[in-house]
DOKENU-990770 format. One record per residue: residue in one letter; chain; residue number from 1; x, y, z of N, C-alpha, C in turn. Coordinates in steps of 0.001 Angstrom, whole numbers, m for minus. Layout:
  rest  kette   nr      nc1      nc2      nc3     cac1     cac2     cac3      cc1      cc2      cc3
     A      A  NUM        X        Y        Z        X        Y        Z        X        Y        Z
...
# end
This chain:
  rest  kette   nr      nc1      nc2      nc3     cac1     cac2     cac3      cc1      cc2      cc3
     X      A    1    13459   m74940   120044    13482   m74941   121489    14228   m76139   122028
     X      A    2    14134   m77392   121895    15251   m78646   122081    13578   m79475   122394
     X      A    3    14302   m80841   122970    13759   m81224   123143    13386   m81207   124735
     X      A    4    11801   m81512   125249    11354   m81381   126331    11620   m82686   126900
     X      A    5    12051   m82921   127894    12341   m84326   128340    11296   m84416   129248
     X      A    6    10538   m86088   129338     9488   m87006   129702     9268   m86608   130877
     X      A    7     8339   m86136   131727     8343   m85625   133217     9374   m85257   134102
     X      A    8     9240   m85541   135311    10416   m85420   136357    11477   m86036   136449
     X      A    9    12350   m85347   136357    13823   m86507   136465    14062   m86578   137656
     X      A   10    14294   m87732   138670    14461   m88115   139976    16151   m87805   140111
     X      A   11    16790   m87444   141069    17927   m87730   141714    18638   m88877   141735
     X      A   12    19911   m89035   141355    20551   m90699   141600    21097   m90317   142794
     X      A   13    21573   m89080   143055    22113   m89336   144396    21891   m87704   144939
     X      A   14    22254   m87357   146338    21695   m86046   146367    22016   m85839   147904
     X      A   15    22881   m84291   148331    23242   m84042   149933    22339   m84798   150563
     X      A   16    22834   m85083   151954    22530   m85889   153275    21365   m84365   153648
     X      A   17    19910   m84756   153615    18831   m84241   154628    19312   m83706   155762
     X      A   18    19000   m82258   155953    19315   m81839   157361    18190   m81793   157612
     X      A   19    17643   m81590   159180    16765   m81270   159646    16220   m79838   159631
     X      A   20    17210   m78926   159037    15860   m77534   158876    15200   m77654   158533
     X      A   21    14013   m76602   158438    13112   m76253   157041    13537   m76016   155753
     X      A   22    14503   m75302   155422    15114   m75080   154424    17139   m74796   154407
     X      A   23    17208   m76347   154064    18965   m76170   154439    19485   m74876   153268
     X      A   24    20820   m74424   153606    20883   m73286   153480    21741   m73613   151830
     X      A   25    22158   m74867   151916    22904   m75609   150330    22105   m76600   150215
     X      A   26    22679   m77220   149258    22695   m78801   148899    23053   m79156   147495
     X      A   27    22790   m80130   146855    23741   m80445   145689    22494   m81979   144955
     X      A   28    22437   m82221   143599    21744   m83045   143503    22386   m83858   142472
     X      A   29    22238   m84756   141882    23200   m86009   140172    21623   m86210   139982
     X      A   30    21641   m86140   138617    20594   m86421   137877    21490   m87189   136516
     X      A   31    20972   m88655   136017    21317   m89485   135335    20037   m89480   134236
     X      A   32    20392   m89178   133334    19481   m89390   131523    20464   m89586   130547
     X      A   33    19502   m89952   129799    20333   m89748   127821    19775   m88029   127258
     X      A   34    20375   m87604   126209    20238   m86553   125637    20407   m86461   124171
     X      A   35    20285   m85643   123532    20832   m85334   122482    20160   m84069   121821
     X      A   36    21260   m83240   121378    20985   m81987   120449    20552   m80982   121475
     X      A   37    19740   m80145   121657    19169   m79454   122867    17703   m80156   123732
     X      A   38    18187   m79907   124774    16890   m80451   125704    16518   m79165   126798
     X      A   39    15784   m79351   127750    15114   m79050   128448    14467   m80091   129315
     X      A   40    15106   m79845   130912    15120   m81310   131712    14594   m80894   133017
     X      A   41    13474   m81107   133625    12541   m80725   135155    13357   m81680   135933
     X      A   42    14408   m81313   136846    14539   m81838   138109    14400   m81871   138850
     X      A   43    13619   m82657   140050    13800   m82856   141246    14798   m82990   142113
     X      A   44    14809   m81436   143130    15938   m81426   144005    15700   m81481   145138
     X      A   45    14234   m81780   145634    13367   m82090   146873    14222   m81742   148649
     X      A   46    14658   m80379   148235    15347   m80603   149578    16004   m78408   149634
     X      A   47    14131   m78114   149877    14411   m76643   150411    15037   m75536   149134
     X      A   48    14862   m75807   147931    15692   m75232   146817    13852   m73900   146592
     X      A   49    14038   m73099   146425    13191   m71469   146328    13736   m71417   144747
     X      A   50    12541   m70514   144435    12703   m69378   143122    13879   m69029   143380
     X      A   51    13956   m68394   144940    15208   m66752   145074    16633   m67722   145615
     X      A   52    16817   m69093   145074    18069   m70013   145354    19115   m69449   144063
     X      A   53    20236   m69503   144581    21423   m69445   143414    21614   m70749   142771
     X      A   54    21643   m71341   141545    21773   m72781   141265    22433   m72136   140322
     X      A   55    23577   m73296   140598    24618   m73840   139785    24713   m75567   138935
     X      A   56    25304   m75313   137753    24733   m76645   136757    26019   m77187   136069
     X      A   57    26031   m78486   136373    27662   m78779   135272    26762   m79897   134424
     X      A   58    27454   m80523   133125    26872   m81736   132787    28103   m82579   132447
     X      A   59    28060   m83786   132295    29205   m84735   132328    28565   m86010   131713
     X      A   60    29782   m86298   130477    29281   m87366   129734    29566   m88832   130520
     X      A   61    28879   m89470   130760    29259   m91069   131058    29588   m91977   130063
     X      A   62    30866   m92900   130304    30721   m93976   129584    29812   m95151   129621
     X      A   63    30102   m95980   128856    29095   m97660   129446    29325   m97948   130776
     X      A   64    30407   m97662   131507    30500   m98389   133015    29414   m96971   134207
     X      A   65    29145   m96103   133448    28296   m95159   133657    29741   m94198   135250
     X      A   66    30716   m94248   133940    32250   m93396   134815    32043   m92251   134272
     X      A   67    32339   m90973   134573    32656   m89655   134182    33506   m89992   133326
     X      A   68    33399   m89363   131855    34272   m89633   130504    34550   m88006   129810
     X      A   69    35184   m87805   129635    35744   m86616   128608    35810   m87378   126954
     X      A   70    34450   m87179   126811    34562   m87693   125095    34447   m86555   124294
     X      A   71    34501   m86862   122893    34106   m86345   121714    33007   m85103   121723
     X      A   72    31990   m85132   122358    30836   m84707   122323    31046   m83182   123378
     X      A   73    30757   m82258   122870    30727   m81064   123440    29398   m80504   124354
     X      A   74    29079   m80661   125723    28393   m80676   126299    28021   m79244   127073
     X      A   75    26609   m78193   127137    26649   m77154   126900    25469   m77055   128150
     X      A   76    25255   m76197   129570    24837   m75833   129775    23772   m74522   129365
     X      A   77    23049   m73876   128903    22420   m72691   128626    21739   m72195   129821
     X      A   78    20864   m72429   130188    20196   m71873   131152    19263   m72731   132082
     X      A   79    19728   m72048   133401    19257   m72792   134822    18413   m72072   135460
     X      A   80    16545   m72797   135818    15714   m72175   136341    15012   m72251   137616
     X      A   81    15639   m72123   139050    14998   m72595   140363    13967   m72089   140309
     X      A   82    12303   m73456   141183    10973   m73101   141008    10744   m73063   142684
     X      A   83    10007   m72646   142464     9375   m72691   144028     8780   m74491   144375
     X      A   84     8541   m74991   143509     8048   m76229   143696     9508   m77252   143774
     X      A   85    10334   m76483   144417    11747   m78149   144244    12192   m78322   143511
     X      A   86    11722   m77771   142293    12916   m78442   140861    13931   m77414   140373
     X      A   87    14556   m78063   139478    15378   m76825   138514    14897   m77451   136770
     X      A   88    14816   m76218   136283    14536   m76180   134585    16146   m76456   134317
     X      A   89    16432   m77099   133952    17942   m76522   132902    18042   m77283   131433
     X      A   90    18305   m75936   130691    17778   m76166   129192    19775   m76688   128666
     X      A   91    19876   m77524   128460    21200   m77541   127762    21207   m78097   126579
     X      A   92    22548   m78667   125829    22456   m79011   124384    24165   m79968   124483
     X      A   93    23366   m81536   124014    24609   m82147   123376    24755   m81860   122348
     X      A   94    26416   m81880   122020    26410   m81738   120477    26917   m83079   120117
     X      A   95    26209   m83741   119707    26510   m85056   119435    25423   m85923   118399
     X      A   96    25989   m86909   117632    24428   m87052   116281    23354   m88200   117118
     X      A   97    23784   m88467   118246    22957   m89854   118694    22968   m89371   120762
     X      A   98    21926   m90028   120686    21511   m89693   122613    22952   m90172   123521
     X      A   99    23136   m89269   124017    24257   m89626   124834    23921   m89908   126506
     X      A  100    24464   m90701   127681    24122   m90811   128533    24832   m89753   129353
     X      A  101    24515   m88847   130157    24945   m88093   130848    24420   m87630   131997
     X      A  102    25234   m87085   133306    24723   m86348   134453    25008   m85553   134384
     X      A  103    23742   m84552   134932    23430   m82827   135943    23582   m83277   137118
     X      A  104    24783   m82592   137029    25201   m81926   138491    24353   m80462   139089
     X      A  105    23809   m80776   140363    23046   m79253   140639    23186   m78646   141743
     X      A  106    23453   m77767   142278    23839   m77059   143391    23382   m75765   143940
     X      A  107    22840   m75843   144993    22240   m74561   145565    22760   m73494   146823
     X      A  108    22267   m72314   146706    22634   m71965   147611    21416   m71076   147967
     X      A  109    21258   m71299   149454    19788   m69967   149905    20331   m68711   150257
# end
């Protein structure tokens, strides 16, 4: 199954709050290490439903924590919007050691 990663992963950065009840997009960066397959609970705290379309990229960082195109082949599998704000997304580095990387996440109502 991969590995389950440590509770909630918080947002590093994430769309500007509108005042609806439920904005109709939004977009979230989530910053961790990884390796091999995981499974990662994010917090996207901003109107995201079961019945949301989410979209998922992942992107390796270097040490200056820059978007890097390395070595390591980086694999979305599957993306799960909850009714409680988060997204499941199960992906897989292929790489022999934890790599630092961001989820990119994106919704639509």
């Amino acid at each position: 199954m991969g590995e389950d990663m440590d509770g909630l992963i918080e947002p590093v950065a994430a769309a500007p709050q509108r005042h609806a009840a439920a904005p109709a997009q939004g977009w979230a960066a989530f910053s961790f290490r990884a390796q091999g397959m995981f499974v990662a609970h994010m917090n996207v705290q901003q109107g995201l439903t079961r019945s949301s379309y989410v979209f998922a990229s992942l992107t390796e960082l270097d040490e200056q924590a820059t978007p890097h195109l390395g070595e390591a082949v980086l694999t979305v599998h599957n993306v799960v919007p909850t009714d409680s704000h988060t997204v499941i997304l199960r992906g897989e580095v292929a790489w022999p050691t934890h790599l630092h990387i961001t989820a990119y996440v994106f919704f639509i109502n």
